[in-house]
C-alpha positions in Angstrom: -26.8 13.0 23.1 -26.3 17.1 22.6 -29.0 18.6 23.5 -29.6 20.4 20.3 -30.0 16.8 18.6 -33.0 16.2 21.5 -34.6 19.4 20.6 -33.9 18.8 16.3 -34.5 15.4 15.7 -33.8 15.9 11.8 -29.9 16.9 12.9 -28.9 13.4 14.2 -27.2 10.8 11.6 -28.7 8.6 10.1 -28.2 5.2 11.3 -25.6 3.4 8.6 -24.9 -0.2 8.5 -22.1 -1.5 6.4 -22.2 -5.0 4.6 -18.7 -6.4 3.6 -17.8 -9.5 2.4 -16.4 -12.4 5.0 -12.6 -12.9 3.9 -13.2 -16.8 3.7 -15.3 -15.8 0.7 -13.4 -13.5 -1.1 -11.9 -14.7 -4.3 -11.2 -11.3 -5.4 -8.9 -8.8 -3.0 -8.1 -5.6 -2.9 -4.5 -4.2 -2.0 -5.4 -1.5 0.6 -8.4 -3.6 2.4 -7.8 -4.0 5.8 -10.2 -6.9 7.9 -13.2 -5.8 10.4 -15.4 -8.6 12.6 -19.3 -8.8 11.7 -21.3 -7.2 14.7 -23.4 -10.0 14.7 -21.4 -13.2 14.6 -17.9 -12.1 15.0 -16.6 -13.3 11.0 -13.5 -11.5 9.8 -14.7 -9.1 6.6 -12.4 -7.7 4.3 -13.2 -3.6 4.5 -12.4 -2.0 0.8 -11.1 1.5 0.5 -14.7 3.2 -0.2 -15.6 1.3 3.0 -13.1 2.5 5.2 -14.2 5.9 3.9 -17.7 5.1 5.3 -16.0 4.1 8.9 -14.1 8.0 8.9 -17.5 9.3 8.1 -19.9 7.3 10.6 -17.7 6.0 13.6 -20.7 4.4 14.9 -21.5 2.1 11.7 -22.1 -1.2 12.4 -20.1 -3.6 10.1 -22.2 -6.7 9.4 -20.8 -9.4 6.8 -22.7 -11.0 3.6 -24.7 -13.8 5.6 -26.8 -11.1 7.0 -28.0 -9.9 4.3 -28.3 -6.2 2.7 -29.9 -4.0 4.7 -33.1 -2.2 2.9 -32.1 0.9 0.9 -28.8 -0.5 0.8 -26.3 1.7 -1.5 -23.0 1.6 -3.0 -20.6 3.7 -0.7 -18.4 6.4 -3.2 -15.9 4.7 -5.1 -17.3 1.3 -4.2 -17.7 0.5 -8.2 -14.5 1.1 -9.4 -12.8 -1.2 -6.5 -13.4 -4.7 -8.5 -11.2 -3.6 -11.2 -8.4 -2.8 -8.7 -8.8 -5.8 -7.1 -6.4 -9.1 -7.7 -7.3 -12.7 -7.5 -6.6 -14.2 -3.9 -3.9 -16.1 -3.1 -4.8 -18.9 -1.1 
């Protein structure tokens, strides 16, 4: 850690945990997703676009999938609305 984060606590990033859907689950998909593994149990999860923004952002997120449940204050990441309408139904 820098040592200017030691002395100003209220510089460091916050910690961010991202929650994506395990691809067995997925009906839905979208063309640029690209597949992660859960931190916690090692589940491929399908990472959308507006996620993927969120791992350039905060390299140290931790990806988690849908069986761990949201996190508390969990929000939408930017653009994260808009990607079920650009998404097409799975072909299995």
């Amino acid at each position: 850690m820098k040592l200017l984060d030691r002395l100003l606590p209220w510089r460091r990033k916050k910690r961010v945990t991202l929650v994506c859907m395990r691809t067995q689950n997925m009906v839905r998909v979208h063309p640029q997703q690209v597949t992660r593994t859960c931190a916690r149990c090692g589940a491929p999860v399908g990472v959308y676009p507006s996620g993927q923004g969120v791992l350039r952002d905060y390299p140290d997120v931790e990806i988690i999938c849908e069986e761990h449940g949201e996190p508390l204050g969990a929000t939408l990441a930017p653009g994260a609305a808009e990607e079920p309408f650009q998404s097409v139904r799975r072909r299995w």
